[in-house]
N, C-alpha and C positions, 0 to 999 in steps of 0.2 A: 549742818548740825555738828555740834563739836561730841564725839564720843570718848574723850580720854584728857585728861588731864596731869601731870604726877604735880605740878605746884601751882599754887595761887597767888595771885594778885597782892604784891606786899610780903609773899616769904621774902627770907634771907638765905641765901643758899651760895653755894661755893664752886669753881670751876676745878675740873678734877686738874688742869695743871697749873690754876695760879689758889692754890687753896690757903694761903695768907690773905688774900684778897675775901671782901664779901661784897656781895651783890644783891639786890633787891629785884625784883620781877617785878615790872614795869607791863608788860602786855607779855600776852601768849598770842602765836602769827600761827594759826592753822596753817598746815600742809593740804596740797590737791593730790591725789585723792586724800581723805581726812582718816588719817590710819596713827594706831597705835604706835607711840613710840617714836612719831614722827615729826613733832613741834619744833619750832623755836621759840626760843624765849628770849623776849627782847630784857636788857638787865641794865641795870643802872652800877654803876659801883660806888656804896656806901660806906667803904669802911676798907682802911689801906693807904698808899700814898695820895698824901695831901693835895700835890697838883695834878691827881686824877681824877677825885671825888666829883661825881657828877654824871660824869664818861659815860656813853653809854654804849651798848655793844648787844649782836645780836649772834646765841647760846644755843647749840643745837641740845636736844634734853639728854640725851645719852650722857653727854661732858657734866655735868650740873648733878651736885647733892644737895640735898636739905640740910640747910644750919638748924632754922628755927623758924616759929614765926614772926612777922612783922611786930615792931609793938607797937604800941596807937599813936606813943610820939613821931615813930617814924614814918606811919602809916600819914599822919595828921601833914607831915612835912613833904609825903611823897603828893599828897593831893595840892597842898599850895601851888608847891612847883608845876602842876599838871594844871591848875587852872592860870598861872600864869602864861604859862605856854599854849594856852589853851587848844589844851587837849581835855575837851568837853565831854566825850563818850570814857575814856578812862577817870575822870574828876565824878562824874555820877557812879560807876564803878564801884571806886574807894571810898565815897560818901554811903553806899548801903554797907562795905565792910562794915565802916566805922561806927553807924548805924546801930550794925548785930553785935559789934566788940563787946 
């Protein structure tokens, strides 16, 4: 049971030490035991050097601020990629975001 979340699926948020960088929140990886404060965040990087775009990298939540949220173009673009890759349980996911947008 996930009891705590600070971001969702599709923010854009920043690492506290490359914060010219932005990143998108691709999955949230529960911690054992599932304790506050304890996540990581798996992150794509959206936005920054050209030959990194894509990248993807995994964000413990302490390091991570909130930019903003997702917008539904990016949103629309993160689930392409996710079905191409198919990555099925994330692609239904972002299809009920987009859904509720």
């Amino acid at each position: 049971m996930w009891i705590y979340n600070k971001y969702t699926l599709g923010d854009i948020i920043t690492h506290s030490n490359f914060i010219d960088l932005d990143f998108q929140v691709h999955d949230i990886l529960k911690t054992e035991p599932d304790t506050k404060g304890r996540y990581l965040y798996h992150c794509v990087l959206v936005d920054g050097y050209p030959e990194k775009l894509g990248e993807q990298f995994k964000y413990h939540e302490s390091s991570l601020s909130l930019i903003r949220k997702g917008t539904q173009k990016e949103l629309e673009i993160l689930l392409n990629t996710s079905i191409v890759n198919e990555e099925y349980e994330l692609s239904q996911k972002l299809k009920n975001i987009l859904d509720n947008f």
